[in-house]
TORKOL-4160 file (C-alpha; in steps of 0.2 Angstrom, whole numbers, padded with zeros to 4 digits, m for minus):
425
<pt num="1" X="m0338" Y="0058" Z="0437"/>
<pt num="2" X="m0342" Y="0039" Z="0434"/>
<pt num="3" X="m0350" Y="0045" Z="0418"/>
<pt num="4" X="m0332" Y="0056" Z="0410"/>
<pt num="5" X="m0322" Y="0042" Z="0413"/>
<pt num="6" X="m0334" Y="0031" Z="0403"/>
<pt num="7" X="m0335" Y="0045" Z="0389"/>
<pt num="8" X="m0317" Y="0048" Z="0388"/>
<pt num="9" X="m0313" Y="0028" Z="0389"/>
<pt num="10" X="m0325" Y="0026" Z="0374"/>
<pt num="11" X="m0317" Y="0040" Z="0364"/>
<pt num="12" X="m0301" Y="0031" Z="0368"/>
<pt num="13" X="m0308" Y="0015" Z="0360"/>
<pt num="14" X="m0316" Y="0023" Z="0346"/>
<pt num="15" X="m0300" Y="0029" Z="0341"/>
<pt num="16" X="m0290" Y="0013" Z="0342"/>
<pt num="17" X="m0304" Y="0006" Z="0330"/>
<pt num="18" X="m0300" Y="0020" Z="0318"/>
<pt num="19" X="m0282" Y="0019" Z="0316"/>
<pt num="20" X="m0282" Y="0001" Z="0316"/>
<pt num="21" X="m0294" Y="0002" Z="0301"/>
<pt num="22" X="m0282" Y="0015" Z="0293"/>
<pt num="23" X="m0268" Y="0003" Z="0297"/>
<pt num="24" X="m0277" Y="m0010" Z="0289"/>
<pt num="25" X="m0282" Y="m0002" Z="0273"/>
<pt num="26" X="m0260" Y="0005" Z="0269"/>
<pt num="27" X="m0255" Y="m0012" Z="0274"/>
<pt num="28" X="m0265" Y="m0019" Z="0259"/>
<pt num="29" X="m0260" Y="m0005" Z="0249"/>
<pt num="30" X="m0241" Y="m0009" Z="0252"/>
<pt num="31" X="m0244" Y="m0026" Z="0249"/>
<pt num="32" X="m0251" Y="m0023" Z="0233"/>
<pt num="33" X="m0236" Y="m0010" Z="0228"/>
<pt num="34" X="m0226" Y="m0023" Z="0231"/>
<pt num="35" X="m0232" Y="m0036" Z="0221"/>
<pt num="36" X="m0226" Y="m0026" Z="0204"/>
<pt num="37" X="m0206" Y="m0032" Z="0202"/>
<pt num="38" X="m0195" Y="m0019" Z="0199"/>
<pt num="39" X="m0182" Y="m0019" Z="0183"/>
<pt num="40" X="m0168" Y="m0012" Z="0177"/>
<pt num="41" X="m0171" Y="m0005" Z="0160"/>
<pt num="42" X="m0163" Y="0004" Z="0145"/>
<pt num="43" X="m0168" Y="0011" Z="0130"/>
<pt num="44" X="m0162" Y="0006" Z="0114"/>
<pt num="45" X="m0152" Y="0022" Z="0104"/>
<pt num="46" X="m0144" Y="0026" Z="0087"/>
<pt num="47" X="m0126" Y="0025" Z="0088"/>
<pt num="48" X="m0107" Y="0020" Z="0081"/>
<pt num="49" X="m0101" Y="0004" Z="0085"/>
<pt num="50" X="m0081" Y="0005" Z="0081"/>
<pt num="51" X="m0067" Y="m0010" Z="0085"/>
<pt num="52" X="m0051" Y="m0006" Z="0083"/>
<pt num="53" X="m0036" Y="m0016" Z="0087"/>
<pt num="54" X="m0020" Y="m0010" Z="0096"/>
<pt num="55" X="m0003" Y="m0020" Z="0091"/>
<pt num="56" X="0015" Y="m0019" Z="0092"/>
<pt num="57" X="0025" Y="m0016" Z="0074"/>
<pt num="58" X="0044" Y="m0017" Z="0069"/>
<pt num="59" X="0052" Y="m0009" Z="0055"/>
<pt num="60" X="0063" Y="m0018" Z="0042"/>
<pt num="61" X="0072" Y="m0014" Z="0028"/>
<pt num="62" X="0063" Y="m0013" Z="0010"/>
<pt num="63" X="0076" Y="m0022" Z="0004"/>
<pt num="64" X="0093" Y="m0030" Z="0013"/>
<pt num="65" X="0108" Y="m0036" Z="0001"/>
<pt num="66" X="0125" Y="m0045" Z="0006"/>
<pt num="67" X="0135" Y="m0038" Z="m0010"/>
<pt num="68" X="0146" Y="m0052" Z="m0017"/>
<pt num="69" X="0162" Y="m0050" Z="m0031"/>
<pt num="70" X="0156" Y="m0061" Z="m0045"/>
<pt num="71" X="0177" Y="m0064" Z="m0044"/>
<pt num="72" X="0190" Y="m0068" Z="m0033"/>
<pt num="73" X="0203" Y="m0054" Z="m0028"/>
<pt num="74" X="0213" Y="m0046" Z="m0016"/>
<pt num="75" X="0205" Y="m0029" Z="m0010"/>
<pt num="76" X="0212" Y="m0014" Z="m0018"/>
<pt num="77" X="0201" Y="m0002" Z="m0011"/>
<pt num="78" X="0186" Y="0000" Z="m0001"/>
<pt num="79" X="0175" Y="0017" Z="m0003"/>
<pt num="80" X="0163" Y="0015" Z="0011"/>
<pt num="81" X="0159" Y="0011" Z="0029"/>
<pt num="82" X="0144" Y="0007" Z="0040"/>
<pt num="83" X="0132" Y="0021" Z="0040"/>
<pt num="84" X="0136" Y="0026" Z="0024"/>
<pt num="85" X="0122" Y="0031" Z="0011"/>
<pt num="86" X="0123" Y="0023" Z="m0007"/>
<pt num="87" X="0116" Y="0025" Z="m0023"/>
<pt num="88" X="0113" Y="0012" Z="m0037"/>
<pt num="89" X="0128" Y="0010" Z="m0047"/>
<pt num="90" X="0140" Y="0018" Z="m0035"/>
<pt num="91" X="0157" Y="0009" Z="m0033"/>
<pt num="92" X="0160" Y="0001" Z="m0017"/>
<pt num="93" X="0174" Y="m0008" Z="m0020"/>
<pt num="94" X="0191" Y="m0011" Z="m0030"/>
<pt num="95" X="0198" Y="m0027" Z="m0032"/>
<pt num="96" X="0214" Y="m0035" Z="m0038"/>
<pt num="97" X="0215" Y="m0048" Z="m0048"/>
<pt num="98" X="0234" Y="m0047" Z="m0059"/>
<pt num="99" X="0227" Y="m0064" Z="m0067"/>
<pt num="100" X="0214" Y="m0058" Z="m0077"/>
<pt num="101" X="0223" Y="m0044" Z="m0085"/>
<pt num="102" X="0232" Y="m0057" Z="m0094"/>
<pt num="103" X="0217" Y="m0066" Z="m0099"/>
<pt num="104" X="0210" Y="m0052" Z="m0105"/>
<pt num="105" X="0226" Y="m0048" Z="m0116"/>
<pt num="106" X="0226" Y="m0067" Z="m0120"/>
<pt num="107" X="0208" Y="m0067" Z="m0128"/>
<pt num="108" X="0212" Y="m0050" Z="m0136"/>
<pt num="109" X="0225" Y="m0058" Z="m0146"/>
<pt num="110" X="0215" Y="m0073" Z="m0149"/>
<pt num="111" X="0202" Y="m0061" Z="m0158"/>
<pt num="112" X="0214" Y="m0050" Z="m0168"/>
<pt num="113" X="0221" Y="m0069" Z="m0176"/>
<pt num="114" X="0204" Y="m0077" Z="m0179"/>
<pt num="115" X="0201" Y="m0061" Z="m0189"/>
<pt num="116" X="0216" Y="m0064" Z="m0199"/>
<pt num="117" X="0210" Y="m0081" Z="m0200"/>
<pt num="118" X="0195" Y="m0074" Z="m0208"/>
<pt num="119" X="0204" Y="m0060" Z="m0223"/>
<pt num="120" X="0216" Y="m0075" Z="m0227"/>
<pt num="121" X="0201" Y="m0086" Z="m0228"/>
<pt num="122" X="0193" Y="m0073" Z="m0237"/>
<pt num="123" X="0209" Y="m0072" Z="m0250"/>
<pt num="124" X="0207" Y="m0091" Z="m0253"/>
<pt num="125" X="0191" Y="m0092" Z="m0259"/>
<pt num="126" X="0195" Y="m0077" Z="m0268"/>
<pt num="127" X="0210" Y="m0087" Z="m0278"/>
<pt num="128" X="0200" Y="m0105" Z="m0279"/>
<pt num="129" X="0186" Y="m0093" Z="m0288"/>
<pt num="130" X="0198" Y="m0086" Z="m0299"/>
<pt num="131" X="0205" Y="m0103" Z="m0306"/>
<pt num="132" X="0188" Y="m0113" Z="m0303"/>
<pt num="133" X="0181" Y="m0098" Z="m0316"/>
<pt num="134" X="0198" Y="m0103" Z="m0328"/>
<pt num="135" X="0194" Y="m0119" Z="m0328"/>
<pt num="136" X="0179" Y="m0120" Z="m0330"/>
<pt num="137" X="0179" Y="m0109" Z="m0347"/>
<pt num="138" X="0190" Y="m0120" Z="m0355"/>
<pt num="139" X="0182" Y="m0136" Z="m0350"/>
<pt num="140" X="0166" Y="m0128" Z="m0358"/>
<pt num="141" X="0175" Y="m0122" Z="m0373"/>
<pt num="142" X="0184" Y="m0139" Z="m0377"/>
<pt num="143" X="0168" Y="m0148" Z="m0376"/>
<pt num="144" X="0160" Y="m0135" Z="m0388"/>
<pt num="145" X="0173" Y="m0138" Z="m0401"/>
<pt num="146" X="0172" Y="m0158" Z="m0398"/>
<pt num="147" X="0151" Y="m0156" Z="m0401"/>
<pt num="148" X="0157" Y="m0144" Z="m0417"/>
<pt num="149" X="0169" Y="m0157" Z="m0424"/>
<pt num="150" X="0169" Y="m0174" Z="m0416"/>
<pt num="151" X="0187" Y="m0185" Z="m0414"/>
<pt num="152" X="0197" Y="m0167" Z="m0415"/>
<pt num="153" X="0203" Y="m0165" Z="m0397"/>
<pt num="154" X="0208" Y="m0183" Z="m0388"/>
<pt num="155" X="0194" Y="m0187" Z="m0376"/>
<pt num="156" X="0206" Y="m0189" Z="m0363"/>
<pt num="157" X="0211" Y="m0172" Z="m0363"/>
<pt num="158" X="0194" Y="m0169" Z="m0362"/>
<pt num="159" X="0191" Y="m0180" Z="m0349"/>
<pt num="160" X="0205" Y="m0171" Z="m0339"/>
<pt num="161" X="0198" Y="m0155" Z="m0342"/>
<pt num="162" X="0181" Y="m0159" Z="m0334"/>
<pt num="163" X="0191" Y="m0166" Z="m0321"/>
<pt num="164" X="0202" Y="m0149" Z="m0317"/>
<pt num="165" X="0186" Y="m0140" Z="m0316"/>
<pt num="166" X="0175" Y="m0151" Z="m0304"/>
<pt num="167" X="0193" Y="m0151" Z="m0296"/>
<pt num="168" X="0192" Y="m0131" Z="m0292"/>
<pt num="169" X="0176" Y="m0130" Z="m0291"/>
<pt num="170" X="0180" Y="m0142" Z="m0274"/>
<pt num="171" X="0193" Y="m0129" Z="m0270"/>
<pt num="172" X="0180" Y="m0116" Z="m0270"/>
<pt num="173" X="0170" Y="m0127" Z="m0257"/>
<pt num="174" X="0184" Y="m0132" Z="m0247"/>
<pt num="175" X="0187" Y="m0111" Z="m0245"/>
<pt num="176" X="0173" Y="m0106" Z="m0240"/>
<pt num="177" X="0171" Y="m0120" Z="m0226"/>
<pt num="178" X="0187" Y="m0114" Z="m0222"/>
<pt num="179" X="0180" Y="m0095" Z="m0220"/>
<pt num="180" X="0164" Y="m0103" Z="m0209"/>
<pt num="181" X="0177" Y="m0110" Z="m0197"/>
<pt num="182" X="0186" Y="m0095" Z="m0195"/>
<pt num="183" X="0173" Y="m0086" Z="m0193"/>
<pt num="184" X="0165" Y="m0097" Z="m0180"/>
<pt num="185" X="0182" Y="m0098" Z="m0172"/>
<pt num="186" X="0182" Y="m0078" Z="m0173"/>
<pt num="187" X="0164" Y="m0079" Z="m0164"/>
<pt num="188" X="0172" Y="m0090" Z="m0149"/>
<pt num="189" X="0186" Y="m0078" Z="m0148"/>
<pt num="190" X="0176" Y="m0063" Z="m0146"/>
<pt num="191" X="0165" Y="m0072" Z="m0136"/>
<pt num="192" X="0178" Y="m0077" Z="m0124"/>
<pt num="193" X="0186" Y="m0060" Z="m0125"/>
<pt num="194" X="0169" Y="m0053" Z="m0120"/>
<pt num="195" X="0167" Y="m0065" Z="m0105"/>
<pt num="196" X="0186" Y="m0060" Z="m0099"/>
<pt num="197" X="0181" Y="m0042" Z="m0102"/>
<pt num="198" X="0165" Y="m0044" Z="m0090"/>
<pt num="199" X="0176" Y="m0054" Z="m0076"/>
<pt num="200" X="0188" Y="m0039" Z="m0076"/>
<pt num="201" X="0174" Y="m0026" Z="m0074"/>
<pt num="202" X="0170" Y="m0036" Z="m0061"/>
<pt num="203" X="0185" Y="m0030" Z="m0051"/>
<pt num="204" X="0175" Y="m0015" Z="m0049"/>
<pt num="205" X="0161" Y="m0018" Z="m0036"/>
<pt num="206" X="0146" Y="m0008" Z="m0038"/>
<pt num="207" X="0130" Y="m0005" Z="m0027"/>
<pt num="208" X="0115" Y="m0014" Z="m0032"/>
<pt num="209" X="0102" Y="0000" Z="m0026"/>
<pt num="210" X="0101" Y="0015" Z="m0018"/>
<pt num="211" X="0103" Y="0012" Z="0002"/>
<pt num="212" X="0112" Y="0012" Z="0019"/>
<pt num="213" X="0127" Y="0000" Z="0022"/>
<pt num="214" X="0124" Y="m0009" Z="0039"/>
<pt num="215" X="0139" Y="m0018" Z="0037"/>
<pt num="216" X="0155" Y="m0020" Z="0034"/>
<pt num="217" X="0165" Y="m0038" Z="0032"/>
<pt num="218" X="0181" Y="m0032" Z="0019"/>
<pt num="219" X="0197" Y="m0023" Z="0025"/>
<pt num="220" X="0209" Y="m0015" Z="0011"/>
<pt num="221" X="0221" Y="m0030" Z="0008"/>
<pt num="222" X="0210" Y="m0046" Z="0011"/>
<pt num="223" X="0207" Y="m0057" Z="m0001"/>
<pt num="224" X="0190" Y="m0059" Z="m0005"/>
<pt num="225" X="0182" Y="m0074" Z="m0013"/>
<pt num="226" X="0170" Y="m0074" Z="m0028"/>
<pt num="227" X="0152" Y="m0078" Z="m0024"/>
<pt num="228" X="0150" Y="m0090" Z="m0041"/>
<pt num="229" X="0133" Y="m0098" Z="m0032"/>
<pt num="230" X="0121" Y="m0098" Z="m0019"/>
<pt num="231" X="0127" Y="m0112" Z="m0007"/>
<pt num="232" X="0143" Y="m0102" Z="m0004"/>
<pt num="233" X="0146" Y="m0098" Z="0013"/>
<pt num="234" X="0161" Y="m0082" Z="0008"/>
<pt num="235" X="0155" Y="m0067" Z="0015"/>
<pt num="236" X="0151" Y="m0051" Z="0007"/>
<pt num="237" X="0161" Y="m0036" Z="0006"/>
<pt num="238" X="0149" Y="m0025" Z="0011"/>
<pt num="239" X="0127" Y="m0028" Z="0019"/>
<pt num="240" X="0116" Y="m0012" Z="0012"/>
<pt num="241" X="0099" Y="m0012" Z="0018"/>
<pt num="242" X="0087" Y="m0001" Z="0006"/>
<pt num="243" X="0079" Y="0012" Z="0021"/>
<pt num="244" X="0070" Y="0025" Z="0012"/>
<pt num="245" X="0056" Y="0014" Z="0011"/>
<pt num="246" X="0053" Y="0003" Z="0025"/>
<pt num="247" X="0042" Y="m0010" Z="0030"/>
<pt num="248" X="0032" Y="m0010" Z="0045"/>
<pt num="249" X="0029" Y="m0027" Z="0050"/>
<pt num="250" X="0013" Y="m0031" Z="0062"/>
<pt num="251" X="0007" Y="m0048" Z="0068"/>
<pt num="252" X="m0012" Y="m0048" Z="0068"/>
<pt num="253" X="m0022" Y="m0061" Z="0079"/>
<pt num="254" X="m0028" Y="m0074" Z="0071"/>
<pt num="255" X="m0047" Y="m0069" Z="0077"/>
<pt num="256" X="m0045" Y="m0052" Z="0068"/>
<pt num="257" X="m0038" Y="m0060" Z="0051"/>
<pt num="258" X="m0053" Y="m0058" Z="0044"/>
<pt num="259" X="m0055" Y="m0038" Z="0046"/>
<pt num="260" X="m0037" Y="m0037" Z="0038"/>
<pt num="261" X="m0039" Y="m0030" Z="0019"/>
<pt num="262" X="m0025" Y="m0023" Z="0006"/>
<pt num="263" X="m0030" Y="m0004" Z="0007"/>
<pt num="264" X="m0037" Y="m0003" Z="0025"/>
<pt num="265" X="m0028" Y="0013" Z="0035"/>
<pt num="266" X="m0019" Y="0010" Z="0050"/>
<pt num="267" X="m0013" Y="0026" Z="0064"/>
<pt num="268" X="0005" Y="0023" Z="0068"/>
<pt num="269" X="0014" Y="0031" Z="0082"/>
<pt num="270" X="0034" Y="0029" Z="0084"/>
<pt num="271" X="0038" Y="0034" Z="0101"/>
<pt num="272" X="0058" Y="0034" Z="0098"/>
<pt num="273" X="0054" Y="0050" Z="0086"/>
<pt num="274" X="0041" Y="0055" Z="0095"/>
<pt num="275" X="0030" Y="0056" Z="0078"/>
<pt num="276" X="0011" Y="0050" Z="0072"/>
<pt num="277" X="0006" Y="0045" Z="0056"/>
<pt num="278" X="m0007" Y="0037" Z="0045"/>
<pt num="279" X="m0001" Y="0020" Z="0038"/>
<pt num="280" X="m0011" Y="0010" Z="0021"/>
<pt num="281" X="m0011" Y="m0010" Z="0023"/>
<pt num="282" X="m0001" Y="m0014" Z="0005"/>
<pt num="283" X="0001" Y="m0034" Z="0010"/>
<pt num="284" X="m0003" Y="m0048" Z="0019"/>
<pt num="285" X="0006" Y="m0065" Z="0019"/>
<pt num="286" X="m0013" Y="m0074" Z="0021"/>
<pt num="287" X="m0005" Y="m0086" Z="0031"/>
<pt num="288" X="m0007" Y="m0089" Z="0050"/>
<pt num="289" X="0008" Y="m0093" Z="0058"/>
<pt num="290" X="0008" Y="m0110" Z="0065"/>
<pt num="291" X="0018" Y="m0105" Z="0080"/>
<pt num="292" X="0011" Y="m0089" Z="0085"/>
<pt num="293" X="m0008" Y="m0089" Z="0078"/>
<pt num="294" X="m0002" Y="m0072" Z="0070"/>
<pt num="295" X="m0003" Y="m0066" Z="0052"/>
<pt num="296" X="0011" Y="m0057" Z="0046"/>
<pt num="297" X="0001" Y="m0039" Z="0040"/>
<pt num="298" X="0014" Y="m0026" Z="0031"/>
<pt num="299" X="0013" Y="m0005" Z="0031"/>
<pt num="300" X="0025" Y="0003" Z="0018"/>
<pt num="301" X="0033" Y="0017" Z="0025"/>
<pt num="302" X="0041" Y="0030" Z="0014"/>
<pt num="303" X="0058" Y="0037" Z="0024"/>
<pt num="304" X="0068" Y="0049" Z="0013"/>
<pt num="305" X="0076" Y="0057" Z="0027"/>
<pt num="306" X="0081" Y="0040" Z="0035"/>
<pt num="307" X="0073" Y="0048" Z="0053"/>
<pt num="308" X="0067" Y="0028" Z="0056"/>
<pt num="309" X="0079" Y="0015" Z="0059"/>
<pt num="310" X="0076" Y="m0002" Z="0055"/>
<pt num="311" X="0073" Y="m0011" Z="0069"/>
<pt num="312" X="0061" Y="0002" Z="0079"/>
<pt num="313" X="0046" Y="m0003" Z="0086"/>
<pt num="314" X="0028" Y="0005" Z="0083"/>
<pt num="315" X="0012" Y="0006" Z="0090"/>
<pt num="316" X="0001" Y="0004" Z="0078"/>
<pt num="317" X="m0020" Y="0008" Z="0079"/>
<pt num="318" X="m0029" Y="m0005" Z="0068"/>
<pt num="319" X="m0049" Y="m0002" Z="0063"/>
<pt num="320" X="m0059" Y="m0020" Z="0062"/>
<pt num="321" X="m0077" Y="m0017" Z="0061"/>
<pt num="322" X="m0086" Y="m0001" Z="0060"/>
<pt num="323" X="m0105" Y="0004" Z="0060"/>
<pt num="324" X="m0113" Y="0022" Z="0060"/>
<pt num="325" X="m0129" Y="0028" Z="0062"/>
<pt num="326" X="m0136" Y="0009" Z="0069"/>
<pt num="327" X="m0147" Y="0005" Z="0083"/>
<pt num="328" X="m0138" Y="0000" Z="0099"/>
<pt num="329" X="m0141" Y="m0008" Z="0116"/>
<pt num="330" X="m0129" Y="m0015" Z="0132"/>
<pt num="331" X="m0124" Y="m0031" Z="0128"/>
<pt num="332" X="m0131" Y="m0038" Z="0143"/>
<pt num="333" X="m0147" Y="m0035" Z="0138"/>
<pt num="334" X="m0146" Y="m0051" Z="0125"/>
<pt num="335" X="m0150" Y="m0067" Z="0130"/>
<pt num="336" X="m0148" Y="m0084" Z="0123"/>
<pt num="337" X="m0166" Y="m0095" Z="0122"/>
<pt num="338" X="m0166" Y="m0114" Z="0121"/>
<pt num="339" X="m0167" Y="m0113" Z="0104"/>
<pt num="340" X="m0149" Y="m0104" Z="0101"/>
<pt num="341" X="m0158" Y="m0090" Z="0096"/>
<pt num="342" X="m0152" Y="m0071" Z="0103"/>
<pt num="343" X="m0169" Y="m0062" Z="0111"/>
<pt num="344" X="m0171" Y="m0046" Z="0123"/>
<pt num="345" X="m0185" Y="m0044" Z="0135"/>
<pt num="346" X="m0192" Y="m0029" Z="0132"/>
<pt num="347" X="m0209" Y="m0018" Z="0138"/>
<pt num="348" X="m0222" Y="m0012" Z="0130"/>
<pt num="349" X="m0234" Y="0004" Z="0135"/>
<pt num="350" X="m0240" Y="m0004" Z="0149"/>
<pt num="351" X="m0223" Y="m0011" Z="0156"/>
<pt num="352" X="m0228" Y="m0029" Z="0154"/>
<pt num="353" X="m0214" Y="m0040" Z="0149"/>
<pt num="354" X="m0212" Y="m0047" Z="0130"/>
<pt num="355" X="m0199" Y="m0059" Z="0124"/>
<pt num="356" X="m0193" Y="m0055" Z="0103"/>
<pt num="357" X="m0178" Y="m0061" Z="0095"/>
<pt num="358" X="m0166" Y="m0049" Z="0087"/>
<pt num="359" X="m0154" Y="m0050" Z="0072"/>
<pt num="360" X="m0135" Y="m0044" Z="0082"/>
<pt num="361" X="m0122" Y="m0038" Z="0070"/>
<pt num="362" X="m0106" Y="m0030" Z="0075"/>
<pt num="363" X="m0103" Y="m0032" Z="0097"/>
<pt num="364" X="m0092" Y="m0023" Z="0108"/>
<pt num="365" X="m0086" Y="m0024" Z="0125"/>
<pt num="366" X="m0101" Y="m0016" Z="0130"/>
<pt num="367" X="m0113" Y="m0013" Z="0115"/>
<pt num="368" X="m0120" Y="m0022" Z="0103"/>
<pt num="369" X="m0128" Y="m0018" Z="0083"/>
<pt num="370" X="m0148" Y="m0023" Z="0082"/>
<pt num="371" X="m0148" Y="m0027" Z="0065"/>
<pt num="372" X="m0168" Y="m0031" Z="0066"/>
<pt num="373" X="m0180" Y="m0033" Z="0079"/>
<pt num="374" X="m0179" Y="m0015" Z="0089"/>
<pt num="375" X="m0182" Y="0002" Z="0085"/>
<pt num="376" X="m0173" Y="0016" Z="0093"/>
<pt num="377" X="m0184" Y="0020" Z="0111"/>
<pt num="378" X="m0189" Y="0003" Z="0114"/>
<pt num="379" X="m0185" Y="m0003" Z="0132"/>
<pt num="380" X="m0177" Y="m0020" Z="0135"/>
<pt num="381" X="m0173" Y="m0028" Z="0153"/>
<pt num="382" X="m0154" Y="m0027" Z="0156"/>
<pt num="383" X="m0147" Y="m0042" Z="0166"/>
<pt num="384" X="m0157" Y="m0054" Z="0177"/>
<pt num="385" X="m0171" Y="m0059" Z="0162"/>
<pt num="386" X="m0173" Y="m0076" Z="0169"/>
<pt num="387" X="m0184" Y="m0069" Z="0184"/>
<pt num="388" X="m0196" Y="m0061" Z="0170"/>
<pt num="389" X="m0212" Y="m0071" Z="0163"/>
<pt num="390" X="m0218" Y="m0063" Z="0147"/>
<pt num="391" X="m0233" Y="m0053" Z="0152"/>
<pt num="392" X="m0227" Y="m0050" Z="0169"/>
<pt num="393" X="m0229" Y="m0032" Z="0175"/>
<pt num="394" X="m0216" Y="m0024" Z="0178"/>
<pt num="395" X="m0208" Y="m0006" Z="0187"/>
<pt num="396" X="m0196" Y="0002" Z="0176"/>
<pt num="397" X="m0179" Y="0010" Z="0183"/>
<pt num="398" X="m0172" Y="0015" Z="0167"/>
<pt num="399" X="m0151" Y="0017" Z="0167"/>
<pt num="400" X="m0141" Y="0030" Z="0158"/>
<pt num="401" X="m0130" Y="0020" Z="0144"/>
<pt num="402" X="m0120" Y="0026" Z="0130"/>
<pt num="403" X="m0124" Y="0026" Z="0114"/>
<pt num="404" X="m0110" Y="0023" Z="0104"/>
<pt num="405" X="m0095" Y="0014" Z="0109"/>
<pt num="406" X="m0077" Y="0011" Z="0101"/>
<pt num="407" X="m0070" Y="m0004" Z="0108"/>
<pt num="408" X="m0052" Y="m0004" Z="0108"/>
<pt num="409" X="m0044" Y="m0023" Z="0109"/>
<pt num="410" X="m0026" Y="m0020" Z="0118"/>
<pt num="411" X="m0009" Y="m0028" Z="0111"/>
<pt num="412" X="0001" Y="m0012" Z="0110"/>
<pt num="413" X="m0001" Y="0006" Z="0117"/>
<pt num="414" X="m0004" Y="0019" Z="0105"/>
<pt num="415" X="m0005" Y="0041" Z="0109"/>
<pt num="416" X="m0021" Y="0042" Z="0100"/>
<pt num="417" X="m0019" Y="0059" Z="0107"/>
<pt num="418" X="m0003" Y="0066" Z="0098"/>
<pt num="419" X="m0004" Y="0074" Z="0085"/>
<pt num="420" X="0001" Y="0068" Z="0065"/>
<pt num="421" X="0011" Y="0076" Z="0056"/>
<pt num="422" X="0005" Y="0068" Z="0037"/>
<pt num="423" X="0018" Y="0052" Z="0036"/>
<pt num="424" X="0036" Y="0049" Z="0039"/>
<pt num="425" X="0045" Y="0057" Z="0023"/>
């Protein structure tokens, strides 16, 4: 009996020794496991990178004009009203001004007597021509007989013959100077006739271009002053904004200036009409406002059927910087060495940690271009590199990321989903 005890209690012992050798065998096996850090990885992909830029546009007129009479009047008539659609060369307004028509007859008889200055100066030289010709034929035939036989006409008579014809030749001078005069005079006349004539036309007020009158400042019967000169402060008769082309007006930040060029397309949603469109970037004032840090970029609309109002606002879908076909990787998979310069940790084949700088080109919220140093299925180490030593082994857990990503920057809100419809017409 003594004998089975001491058996089993040596099994018993024998035991213990073997799983504390087992136990001591996995422990170090454990312990080694866990000497090899784990890191979160991802693999470097082709891809788009795409910015674009959200902003809030308004609408103005192509063109707004405050239509002035070049004269002063009493209002006769006025044709339109607010809301009214124009056309170039359309009357607007009548005015009258009972001053002018007297003028105008004033300058029109002016005219009709400097042209009779001008037959009667034209009779004049006529006549001085006639007697200067008389004169002048016996003057040259008195002194041909003289020459032909000397002391047989008096040389006084001579002598006043010489002096008739230089005499009318004078008078034929003297007439056409006077003809030059009337003339000129004639030429003031008609030029004043012609200015009169102009002022009276005036009267009638005509539109400047084709558009929409947004306001109204005349009644019939008021007495409108002339708009001679830019400091005057008369108002207009009438404000006509030219809509059927607008301008759609968008503030661009001042970091995104540089993305903006003449030719660049633009979605544009109107949310008051409920309608999409594509917009082209025509001009740019290339100045940053002071105030605001904003660039004034502008879209020309064309709007025949006047279905946008000046004034409405627009949400406007603006592309920056694009890339296609590029290799990508998380943003937080770049880091900054003392140097300044941007490196990613990545791994080789056997998972051992290795440092390379990269060249970045186009970022976005969460991806950035590799424009050199990476080829698509390298591994880099996403967050936390500082806990890396190059050569260090390593465990990778690779997380899923995107390839491509189009990083919107918000200032306005835009239905990217609606649908467009070609343009405002």
């Amino acid at each position: 009996m003594h004998k089975k005890v001491l058996s089993i209690v040596a099994a018993m012992l024998a035991s213990c020794a073997a799983l504390s050798l087992a136990a001591c065998h996995g422990g170090a096996s454990v312990a080694k496991a866990a000497t090899v850090p784990a890191a979160q990885v991802a693999v470097a992909k082709r891809g788009d990178i795409s910015q674009v830029l959200t902003l809030a546009g308004q609408f103005q007129p192509y063109q707004v004009v405050d239509v002035h009479p070049k004269v002063s009047g009493y209002m006769s008539h006025i044709y339109v009203d607010i809301g009214d659609i124009v056309h170039k060369g359309e009357t607007l307004a009548i005015l009258q001004v009972p001053e002018l028509k007297a003028q105008l007859q004033q300058t029109r008889f002016e005219l009709q007597q400097s042209q009779q200055e001008i037959i009667r100066a034209q009779h004049e030289i006529n006549r001085t021509e006639a007697v200067h010709a008389a004169l002048h034929a016996q003057s040259t035939r008195l002194q041909a007989a003289a020459a032909t036989r000397p002391g047989l006409i008096a040389q006084q008579e001579l002598d006043d013959a010489r002096a008739k014809d230089l005499s009318a030749e004078a008078q034929v001078d003297a007439a056409k100077a006077a003809m030059a005069a009337a003339q000129e005079h004639a030429e003031a006349a008609r030029a004043d006739n012609e200015r009169v004539s102009a002022l009276e036309a005036y009267t009638t007020v005509t539109s400047p271009l084709d558009g929409v009158v947004i306001w109204r400042y005349a009644d019939t019967g008021a007495l409108i002053q002339g708009g001679t000169n830019s400091n005057s402060q008369d108002l207009p008769i009438v404000r006509i904004a030219q809509s059927q082309v607008l301008r759609l007006r968008i503030p661009v930040p001042e970091n995104d200036v540089r993305y903006v060029h003449v030719g660049d397309l633009l979605k544009v949603r109107v949310d008051a009409i409920n309608r999409s469109f594509t917009g082209k970037v025509v001009r740019f004032t290339r100045d940053v406002n002071f105030e605001t840090r904003t660039m004034e970029t502008e879209v020309d609309v064309q709007n025949q059927n006047l279905s946008i109002d000046p004034g409405m606002y627009a949400n406007t879908l603006l592309q920056l910087a694009q890339v296609r076909n590029v290799v990508t990787i998380p943003t937080e998979a770049l880091v900054i060495n003392p140097r300044q310069q941007q490196v990613v940790y990545i791994l080789d084949s056997d998972n051992r940690v290795q440092v390379r700088p990269v060249t970045v080109g186009v970022e976005g919220s969460r991806l950035a271009e590799i424009q050199s140093g990476l080829e698509p299925g390298d591994r880099v180490i996403l967050g936390g590199q500082g806990k890396y030593q190059p050569g260090e082994q390593v465990s990778p857990v690779v997380a899923p990321t995107p390839a491509s990503e189009t990083n919107q920057q918000t200032g306005g809100t835009i239905d990217l989903d609606a649908s467009s419809d070609g343009g405002a017409q």
